[in-house]
DRENRO-652384 format. One record per atom (N, C-alpha, C, O): residue in three letters; x negated, y negated, z. Coordinates in steps of 0.001 Angstrom, whole numbers, padded with zeros to 6 digits, always signed. Layout:
<rs>
ALAXYZ ...
</rs>
This chain:
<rs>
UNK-180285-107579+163104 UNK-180562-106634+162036 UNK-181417-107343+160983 UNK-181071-108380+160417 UNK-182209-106891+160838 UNK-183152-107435+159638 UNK-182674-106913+157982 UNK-182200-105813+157696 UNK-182931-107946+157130 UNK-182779-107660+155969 UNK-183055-106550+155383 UNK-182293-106360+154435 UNK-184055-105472+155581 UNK-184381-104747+154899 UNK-183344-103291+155840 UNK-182828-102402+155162 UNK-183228-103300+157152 UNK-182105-102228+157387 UNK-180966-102692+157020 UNK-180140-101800+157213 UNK-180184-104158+156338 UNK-179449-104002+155646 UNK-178741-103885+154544 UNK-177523-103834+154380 UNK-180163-103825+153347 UNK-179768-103195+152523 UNK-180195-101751+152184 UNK-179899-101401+151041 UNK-180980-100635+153131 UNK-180688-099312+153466 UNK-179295-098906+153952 UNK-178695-097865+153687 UNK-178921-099868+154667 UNK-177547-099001+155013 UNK-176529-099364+154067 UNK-175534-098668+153864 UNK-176718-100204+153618 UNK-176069-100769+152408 UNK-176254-099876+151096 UNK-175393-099127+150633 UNK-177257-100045+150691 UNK-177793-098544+149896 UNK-176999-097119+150210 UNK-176030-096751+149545 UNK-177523-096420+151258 UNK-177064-095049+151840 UNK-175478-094928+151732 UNK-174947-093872+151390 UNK-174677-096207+152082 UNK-173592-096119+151981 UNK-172987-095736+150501 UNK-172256-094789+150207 UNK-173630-096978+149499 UNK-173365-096955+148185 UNK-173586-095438+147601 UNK-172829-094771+146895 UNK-174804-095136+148103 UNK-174497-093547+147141 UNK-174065-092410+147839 UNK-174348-091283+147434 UNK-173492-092581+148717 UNK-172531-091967+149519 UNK-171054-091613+148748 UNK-170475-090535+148613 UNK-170661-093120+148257 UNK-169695-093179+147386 UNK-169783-093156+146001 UNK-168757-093063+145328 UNK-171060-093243+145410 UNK-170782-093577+143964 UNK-171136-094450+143581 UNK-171466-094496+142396 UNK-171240-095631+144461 UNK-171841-096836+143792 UNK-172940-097153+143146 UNK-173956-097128+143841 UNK-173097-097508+141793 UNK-174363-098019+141878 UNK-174340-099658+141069 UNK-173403-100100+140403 UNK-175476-100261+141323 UNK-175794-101970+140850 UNK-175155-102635+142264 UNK-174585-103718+142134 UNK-175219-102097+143468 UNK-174595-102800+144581 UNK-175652-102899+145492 UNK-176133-101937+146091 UNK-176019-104079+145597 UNK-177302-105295+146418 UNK-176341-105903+147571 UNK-175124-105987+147731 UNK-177411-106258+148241 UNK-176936-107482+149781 UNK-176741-108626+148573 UNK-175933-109550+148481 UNK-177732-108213+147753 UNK-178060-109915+147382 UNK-176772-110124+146088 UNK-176639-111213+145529 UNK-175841-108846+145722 UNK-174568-109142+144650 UNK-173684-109706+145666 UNK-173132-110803+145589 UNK-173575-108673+146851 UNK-172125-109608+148161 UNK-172729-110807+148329 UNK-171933-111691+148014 UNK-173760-111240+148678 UNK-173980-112487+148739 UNK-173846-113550+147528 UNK-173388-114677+147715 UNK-174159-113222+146639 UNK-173448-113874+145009 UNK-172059-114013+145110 UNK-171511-115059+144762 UNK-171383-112972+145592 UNK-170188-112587+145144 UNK-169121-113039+146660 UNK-167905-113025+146471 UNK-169639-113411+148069 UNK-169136-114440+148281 UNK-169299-115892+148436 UNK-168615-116578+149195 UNK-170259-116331+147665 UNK-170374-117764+147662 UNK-169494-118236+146516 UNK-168661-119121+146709 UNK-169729-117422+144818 UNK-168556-117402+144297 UNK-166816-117745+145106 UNK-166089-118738+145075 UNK-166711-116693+145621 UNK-165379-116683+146035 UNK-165153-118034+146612 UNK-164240-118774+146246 UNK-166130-118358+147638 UNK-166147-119607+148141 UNK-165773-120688+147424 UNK-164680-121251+147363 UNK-166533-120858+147026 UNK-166513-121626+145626 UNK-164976-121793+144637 UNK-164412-122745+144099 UNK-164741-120543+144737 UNK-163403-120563+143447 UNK-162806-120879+144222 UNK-162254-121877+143759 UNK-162142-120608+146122 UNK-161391-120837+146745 UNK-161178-122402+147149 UNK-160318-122833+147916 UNK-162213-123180+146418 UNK-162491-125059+146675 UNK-163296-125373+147899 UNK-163539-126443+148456 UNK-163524-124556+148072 UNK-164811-124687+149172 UNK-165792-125681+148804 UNK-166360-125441+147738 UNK-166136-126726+149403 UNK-166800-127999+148642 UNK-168532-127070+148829 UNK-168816-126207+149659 UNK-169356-127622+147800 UNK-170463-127170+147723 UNK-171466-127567+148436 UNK-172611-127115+148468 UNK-170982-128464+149032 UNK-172258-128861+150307 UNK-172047-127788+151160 UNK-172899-126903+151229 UNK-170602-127722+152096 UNK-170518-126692+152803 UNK-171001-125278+152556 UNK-171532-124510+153358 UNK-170672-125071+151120 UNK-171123-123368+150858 UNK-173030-123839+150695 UNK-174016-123112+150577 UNK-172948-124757+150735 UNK-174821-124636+150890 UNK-174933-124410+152331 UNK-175458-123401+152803 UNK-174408-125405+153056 UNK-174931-125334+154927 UNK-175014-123359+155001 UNK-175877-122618+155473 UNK-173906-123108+154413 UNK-173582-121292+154946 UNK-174528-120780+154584 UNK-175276-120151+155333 UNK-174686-120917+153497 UNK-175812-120143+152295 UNK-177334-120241+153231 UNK-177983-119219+153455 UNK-177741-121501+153685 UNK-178980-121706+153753 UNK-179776-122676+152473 UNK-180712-123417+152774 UNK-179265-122557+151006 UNK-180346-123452+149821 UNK-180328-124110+150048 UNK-179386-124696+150582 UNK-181685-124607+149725 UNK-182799-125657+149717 UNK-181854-126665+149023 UNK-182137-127792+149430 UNK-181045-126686+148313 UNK-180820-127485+147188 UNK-179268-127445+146685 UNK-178863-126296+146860 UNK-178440-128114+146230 UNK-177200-127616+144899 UNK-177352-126853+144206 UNK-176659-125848+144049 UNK-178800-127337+143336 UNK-179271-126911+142031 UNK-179548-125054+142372 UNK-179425-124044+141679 UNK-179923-125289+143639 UNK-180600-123840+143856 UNK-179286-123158+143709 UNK-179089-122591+142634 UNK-178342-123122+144629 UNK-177148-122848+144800 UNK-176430-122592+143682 UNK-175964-121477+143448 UNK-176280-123688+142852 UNK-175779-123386+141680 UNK-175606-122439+140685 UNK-174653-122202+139943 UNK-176930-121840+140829 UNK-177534-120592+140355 UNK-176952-119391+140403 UNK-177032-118486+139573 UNK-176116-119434+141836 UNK-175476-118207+142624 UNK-173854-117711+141829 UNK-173253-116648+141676 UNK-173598-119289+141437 UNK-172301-119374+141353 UNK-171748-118763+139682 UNK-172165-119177+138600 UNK-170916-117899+139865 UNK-170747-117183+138536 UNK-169412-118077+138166 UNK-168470-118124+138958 UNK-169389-118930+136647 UNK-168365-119037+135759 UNK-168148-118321+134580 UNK-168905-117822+133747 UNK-166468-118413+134752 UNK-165885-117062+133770 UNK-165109-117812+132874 UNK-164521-118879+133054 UNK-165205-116994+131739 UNK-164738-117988+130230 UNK-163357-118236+130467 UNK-163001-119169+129746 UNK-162149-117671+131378 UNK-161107-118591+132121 UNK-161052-119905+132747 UNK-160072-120649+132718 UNK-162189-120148+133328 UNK-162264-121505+134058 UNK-162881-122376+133127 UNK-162576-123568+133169 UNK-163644-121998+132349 UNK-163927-122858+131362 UNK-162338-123625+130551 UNK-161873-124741+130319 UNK-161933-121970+130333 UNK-160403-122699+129230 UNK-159674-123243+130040 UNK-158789-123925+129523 UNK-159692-123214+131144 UNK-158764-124198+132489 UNK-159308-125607+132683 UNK-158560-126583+132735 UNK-160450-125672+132774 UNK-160654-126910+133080 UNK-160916-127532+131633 UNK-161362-128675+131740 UNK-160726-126992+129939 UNK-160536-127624+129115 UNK-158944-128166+128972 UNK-158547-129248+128540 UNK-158337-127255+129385 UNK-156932-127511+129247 UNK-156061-128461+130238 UNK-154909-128872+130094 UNK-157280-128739+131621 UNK-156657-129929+132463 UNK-157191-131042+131903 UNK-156512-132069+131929 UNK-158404-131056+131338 UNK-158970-132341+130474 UNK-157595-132814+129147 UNK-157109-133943+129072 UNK-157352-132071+128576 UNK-156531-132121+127889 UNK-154659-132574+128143 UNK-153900-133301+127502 UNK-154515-131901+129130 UNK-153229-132184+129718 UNK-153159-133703+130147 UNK-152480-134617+129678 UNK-154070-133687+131183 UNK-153908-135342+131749 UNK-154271-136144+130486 UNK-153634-137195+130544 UNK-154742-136116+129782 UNK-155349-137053+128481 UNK-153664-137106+127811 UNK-153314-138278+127943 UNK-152776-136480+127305 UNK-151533-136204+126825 UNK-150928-136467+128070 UNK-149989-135671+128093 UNK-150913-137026+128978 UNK-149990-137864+130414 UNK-150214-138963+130422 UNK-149522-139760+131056 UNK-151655-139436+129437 UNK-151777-140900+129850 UNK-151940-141605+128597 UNK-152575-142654+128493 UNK-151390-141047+127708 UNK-151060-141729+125748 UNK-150055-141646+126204 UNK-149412-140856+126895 UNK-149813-143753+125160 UNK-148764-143605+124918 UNK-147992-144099+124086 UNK-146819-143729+124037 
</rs>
């Protein structure tokens, strides 16, 4: 299947239901994300992906102002485990 019959059927489907702002290219954002959040190391989600690059890749990957306050608050935790 070539790219462009799959985002027609992808399309046709979406306004079938209602959808709209729904791309090949958001599911594809939206599972490398997942990948990603699930610890999927980032080399691997590159081999899947196909990028040229991390950096390229990187691009794909959506952070949410939760993981930010998570990974301030593990910086913080272990820092208060190892004063003493």
């Amino acid at each position: 299947m070539t790219r462009a019959a799959a985002d027609l059927i992808l399309k046709t489907a979406c306004q079938r239901v209602g959808l709209v702002g729904v791309s090949t290219h958001s599911f594809r954002r939206t599972a490398l994300t997942r990948m990603h959040n699930a610890g999927i190391p980032l080399r691997v989600i590159q081999e899947i992906s196909g990028h040229s690059s991390l950096e390229v890749l990187q691009r794909y990957l959506e952070v949410t102002d939760q993981q930010i306050v998570d990974a301030v608050k593990a910086i913080s935790s272990k820092s208060n485990q190892n004063s003493f």
